[in-house]
N, C-alpha and C positions, 0 to 999 in steps of 0.2 A: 547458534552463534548469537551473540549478546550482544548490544551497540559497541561497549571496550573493545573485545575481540575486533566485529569488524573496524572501528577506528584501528588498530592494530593493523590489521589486513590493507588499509587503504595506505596508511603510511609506508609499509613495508613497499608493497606495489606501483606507488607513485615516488618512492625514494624521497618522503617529505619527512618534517617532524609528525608526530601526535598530536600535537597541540594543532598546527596546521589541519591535518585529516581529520579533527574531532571541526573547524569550522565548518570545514568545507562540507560535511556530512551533516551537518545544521542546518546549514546555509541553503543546501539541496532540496533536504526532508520541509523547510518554512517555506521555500519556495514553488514547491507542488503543494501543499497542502492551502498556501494562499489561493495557491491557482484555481487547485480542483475547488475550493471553497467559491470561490467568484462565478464559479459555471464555467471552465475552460477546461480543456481536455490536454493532458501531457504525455505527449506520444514519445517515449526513448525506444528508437528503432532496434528491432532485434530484443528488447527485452521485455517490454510490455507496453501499458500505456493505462493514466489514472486520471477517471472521471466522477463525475457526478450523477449519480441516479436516484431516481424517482420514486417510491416506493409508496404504492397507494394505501389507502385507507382499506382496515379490513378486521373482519371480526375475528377472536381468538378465543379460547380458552383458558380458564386459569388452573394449571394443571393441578394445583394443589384441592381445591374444593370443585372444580368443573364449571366454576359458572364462566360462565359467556361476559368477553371484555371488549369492549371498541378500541383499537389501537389505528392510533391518529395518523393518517397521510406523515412522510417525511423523506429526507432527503440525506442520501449514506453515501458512503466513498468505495467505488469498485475498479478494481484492478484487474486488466486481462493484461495475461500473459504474451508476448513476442512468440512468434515462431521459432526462433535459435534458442529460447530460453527452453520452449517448451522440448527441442530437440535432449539439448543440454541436459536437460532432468531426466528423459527418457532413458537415454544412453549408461546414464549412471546408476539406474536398477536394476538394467539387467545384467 
């Protein structure tokens, strides 16, 4: 599913326009990403929760010739899953 589709999907579900569901779905995704970006953590119960993590400095290789590369300390956006989502998922594989 592609952002259109889900815009689609939200409109359909919350009986809005498109145009309406394509803000709101904006408005959502800037609003966690400011969040997680400032060091705050976004907990939506049941379905997950998106934070900030820490990712130390550490040496790598460069696959292509082998040499040894230092890749610099930083700071990535990680999602755990809700326990109902992870249910949710489950249920639908098997």
């Amino acid at each position: 599913m592609n952002k259109s589709e889900l815009v689609d999907a939200i409109a359909a579900g919350a009986d809005i326009s498109k145009a309406a569901a394509g803000k709101a779905l904006d408005a959502a995704i800037d609003t966690i990403t400011a969040a997680v970006a400032k060091g705050d953590q976004v907990t939506l119960v049941g379905f997950g929760s998106f934070k900030a993590s820490s990712r130390a400095a550490r040496t790598g290789k460069n696959p292509k010739t082998g040499a040894e590369i230092k890749i610099e300390a930083t700071t990535v956006p990680k999602f755990s899953a809700g326990a109902a989502f992870k249910a949710a998922v489950a249920k639908k594989k098997k």
